[in-house]
N, C-alpha and C positions, 0 to 999 in steps of 0.2 A: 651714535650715542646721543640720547637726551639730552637736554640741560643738565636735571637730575641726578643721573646716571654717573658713577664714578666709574675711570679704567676698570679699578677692578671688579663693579658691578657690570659693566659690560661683559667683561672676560670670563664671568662665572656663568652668565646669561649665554652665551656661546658655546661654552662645556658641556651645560645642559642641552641644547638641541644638536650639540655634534652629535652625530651616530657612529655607534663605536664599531671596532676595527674587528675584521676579523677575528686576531688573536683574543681581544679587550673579549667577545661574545663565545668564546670557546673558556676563559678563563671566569666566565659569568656562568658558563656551565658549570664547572667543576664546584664552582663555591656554594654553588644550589646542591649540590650531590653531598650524600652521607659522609660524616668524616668520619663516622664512627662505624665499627663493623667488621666482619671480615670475611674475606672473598670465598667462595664454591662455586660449583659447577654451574654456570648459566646465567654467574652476577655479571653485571654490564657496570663495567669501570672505566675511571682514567688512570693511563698510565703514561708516566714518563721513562724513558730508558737512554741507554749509550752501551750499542755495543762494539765490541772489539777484536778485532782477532786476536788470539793466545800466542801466538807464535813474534807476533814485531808489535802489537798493543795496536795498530791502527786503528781506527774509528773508520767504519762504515756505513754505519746510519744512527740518527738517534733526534733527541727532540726538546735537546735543552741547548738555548741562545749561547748561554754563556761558556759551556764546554764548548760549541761550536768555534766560540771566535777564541777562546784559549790555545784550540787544537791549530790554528790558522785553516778551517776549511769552511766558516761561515759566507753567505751567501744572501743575499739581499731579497732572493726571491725564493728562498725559499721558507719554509713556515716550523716554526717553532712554537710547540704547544704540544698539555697531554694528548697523545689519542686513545679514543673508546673502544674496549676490547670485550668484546661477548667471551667469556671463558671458556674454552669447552668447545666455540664454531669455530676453531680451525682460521680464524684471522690472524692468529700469530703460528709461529713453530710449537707444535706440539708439546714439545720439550719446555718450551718456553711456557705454553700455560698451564702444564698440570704443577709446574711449580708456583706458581701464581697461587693457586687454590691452596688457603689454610694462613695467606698472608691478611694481613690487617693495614687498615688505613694510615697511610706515612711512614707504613714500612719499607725499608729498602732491602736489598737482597740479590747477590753477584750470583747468575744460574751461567754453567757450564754446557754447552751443547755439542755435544761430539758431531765428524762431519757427519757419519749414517742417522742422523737426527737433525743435523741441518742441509747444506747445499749438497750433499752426497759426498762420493769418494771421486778422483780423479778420474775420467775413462781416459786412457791412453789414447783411443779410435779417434777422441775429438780435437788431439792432437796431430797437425797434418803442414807437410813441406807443399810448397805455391809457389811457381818460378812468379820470381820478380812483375815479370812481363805481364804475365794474365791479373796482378795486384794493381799494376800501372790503368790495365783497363777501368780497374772502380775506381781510381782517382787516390792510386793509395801511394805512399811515395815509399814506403818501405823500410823505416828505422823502429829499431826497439823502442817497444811501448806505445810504438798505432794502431789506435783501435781501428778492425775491421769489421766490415759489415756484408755476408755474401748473402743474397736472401734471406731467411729468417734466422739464418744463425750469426751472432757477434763472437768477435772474438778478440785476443790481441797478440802482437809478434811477438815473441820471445827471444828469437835470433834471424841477424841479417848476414849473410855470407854467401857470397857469387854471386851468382843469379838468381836464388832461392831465399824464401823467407818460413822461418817456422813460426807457423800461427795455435796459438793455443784459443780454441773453444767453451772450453771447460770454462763453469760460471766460475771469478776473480775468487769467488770462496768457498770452491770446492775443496776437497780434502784438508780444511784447515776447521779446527775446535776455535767456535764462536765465545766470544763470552760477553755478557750483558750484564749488567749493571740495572736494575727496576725500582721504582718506587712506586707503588697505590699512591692516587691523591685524591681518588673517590667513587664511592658506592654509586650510583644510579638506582634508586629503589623504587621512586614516584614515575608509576605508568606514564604520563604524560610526557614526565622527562624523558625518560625511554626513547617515546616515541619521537617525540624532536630531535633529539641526538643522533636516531638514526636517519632520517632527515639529510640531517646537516653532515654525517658522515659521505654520505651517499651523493651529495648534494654541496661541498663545503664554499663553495664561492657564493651562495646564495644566502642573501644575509637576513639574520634570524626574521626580521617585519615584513618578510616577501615573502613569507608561507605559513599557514597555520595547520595544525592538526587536531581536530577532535576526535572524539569518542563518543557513539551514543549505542548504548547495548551491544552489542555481538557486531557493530559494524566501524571500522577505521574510518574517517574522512581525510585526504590529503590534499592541501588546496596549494595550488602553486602555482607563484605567476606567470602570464605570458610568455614575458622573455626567457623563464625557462626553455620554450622551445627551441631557442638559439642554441643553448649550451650544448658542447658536443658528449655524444655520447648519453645524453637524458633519456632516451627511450629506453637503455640498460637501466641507467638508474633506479629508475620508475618499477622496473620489474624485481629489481634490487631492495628498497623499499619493502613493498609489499610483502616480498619473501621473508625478512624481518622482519616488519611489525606483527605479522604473524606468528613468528616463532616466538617474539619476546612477549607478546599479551596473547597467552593461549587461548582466552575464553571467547576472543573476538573469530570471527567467520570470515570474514570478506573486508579487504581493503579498496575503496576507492579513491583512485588520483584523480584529481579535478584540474582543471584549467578553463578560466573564464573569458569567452572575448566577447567584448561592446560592441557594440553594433557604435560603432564614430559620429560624434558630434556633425550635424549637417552643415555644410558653407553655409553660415550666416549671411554673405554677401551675395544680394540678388541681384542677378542680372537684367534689367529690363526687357522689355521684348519691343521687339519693331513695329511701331505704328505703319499700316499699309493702308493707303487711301485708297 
C-alpha cells in the first residue's frame, strides 16, 4: 500500500484484479444471457433444479447451495451453479426436456418423471445372493447399506444373514417416480455465447481467460491452452466440443481446436568455454 493509498482503496484495487471463481464466471454467464423469452426446441439455457424422489422426498442431485446445506447434504467440493441445457440433445431425461419447452425465463415448474421415463423399473436378475466369503475378497465387510463394487457393476447390500449377503444392482432410483423442481434463469441466444458456454461445459475447470473462441465464416476457431493437455479426459472433450459447436451454429463447416507451444526462452546464462593452449 502507497502512502496514498487508503485500506479501502487498497482493498478495491485487489477486487479488481482478483480473478473470479469459477462459480462468480458461470454466474457472469447466465447474466450475459437473455432474461427475457421463452424456451423451444434447440434453445441453449440455464437451468437450476432439485430433484427428489416421490416416495421419501430425498434429494438426489440438484444445483442450488442453499437447498443443499438446508437438506444437510452440502459439500465443499462440489459445485453449485445453473447448468446449460441444449433442449431437445438429450442432456437431460427426456421427460424432463420436453416439459422445459414453452417455459419462460424465471419460471419455475415441478415435472413429474415416472420410472419408465427415468432410471427404469427394477430388474429382479440384478438382484443376487453372494456368500459372505467371496464379498470378503473385495474388501467388503458385509453390513446393510455397503456399497459394492464387482467389475463394472455397483451395487449395495440390502440384507446380511449367515453367510450370504443380498446385493441389490439395480441403479438407487430405479423403480421410483422422480420429481424436479426447475427454474429457467436464461436464454443463450448470442452465437459467441453459445459457443463459449459450450467450451466451458465441456471443459469446466478451465477458466474463462485460458481459452478463446472465434468465428470467421463457415469456420469455428478453438484456442486452448497448453495445460489443457494435462487435464484428463481432454482428448473427449475436444471431440465433444466440436460435435457442438456444430450442432448449435449450423451455418459453420468445420471446427478447429488449437493448442500453442513456444519454442522456450534460451539459458540466458552462458557458459564460457575452455581456453586450450
Amino acid at each position: 500500500m502507497t502512502e496514498q493509498e487508503t485500506p479501502k482503496e487498497t482493498k478495491a484495487k485487489k477486487s479488481a484484479t482478483k480473478k473470479p471463481t469459477r462459480k462468480e464466471e458461470t454466474q457472469g454467464a447466465v447474466e450475459r444471457a437473455e432474461t427475457e423469452g421463452t424456451v423451444s426446441k434447440g434453445s441453449l439455457i440455464y437451468l437450476d433444479y432439485v430433484g427428489r424422489t416421490k416416495e421419501d422426498g430425498q434429494v438426489f442431485d440438484l444445483t442450488l447451495e442453499d437447498v443443499a446445506k438446508a437438506e444437510g447434504i452440502y459439500k465443499e467440493d462440489s459445485r453449485y451453479e445453473p447448468i446449460l441445457v441444449a433442449v431437445g440433445w438429450n442432456w437431460l431425461l427426456g421427460a424432463i426436456e420436453d416439459e422445459l419447452v414453452g417455459m419462460k425465463v424465471g419460471e419455475s415448474k415441478r415435472i413429474e418423471v415416472p420410472p419408465e421415463k427415468g432410471a427404469g423399473p427394477k430388474d429382479p436378475k440384478k438382484v443376487k445372493m453372494i456368500p459372505k466369503m467371496k464379498l470378503a475378497k473385495h474388501g467388503v465387510k458385509g453390513y446393510v447399506g455397503e456399497k459394492v463394487k464387482f467389475g463394472q457393476e455397483e451395487g449395495v447390500i440390502t440384507l446380511s444373514v449367515g453367510r450370504t449377503c443380498r446385493v441389490d444392482f439395480n441403479s438407487p432410483l430405479a423403480g421410483q417416480t422422480l420429481v424436479f423442481d426447475v427454474t429457467v434463469r436464461g436464454i443463450v441466444s448470442d452465437v459467441q455465447e453459445k459457443l463459449k458456454a459450450i467450451v466451458k461445459r465441456r471443459i469446466p475447470i478451465l477458466p474463462d481467460d485460458k481459452y478463446s473462441v472465434t468465428l470467421d465464416g463457415d469456420t469455428i476457431t478453438v484456442e486452448l491452452p497448453k495445460e489443457s493437455r494435462y487435464i484428463d479426459g481432454v482428448q473427449y472433450a475436444e471431440i465433444g466440443i466440436a460435435k457442438d459447436c456444430l450442432q448449435v451454429h449450423e451455418k459453420a463447416k468445420q471446427v478447429k481446436v488449437v493448442v500453442t507451444f513456444d519454442r522456450p526462452e534460451e539459458n540466458k546464462t552462458s557458459h564460457p568455454t575452455e581456453e586450450t593452449s
